[in-house]
N, C-alpha and C positions, 0 to 999 in steps of 0.2 A: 504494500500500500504506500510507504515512502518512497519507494522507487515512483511510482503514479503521481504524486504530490508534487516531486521535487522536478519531476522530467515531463510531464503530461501525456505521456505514454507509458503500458506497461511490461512490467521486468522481462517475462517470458510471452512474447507474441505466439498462446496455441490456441487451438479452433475446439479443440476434443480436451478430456482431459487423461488420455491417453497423452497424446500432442507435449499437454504441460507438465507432464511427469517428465519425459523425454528429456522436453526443454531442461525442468532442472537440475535431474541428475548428470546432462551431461554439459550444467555449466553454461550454455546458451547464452543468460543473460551479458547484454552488454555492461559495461561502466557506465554510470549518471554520468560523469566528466566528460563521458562523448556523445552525451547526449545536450549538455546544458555545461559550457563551456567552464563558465566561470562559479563552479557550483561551488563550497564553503570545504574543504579536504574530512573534515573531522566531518561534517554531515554526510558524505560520499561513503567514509568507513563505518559510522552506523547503518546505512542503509546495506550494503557491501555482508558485516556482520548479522543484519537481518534476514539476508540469501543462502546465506551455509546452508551447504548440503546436510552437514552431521547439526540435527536440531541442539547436540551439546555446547556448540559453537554459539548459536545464536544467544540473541540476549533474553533473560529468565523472565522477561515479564516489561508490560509498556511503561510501567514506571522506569526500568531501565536503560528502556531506548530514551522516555524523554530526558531521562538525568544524562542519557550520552550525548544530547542534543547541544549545540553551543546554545549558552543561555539557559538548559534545562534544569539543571542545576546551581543554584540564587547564591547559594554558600561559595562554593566553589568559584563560582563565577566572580563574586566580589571579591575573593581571597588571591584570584590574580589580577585583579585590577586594581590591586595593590588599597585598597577600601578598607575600610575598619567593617569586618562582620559582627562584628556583637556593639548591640546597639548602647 
């Protein structure tokens, strides 16, 4: 579905879902980056991480995709932008 959001097309173009098993086991999908030039690196490898073949790869749940998101994560984010996190 990030792949969809971030590129306006989807990951594995199949017709059946035969087609789309195909597609992902053998990898098929392109990169966002050649789809959507100037896309964000760190959003590219969570989407990237959301494709793994072995689901152990992928991330355990959507709260971890959005804390992988740039900005997903408030703490983290202000602790490199050099911020005072504790108010």
């Amino acid at each position: 579905m990030l792949f969809e959001i971030f590129t306006g097309r989807r990951a594995f173009d199949a017709k059946t879902m035969a087609d789309l098993i195909k597609a992902h086991e053998s990898g098929a999908s392109p990169t966002p980056s050649s789809v959507v030039r100037d896309l964000d690196p760190a959003v590219e490898r969570v989407i990237m991480r959301c494709l793994e073949r072995d689901p152990a790869k992928r991330p355990g749940s959507t709260l971890a995709v959005a804390a992988a998101l740039p900005g997903g994560d408030p703490l983290a984010a202000a602790l490199r932008g050099g911020r005072d996190a504790i108010a």
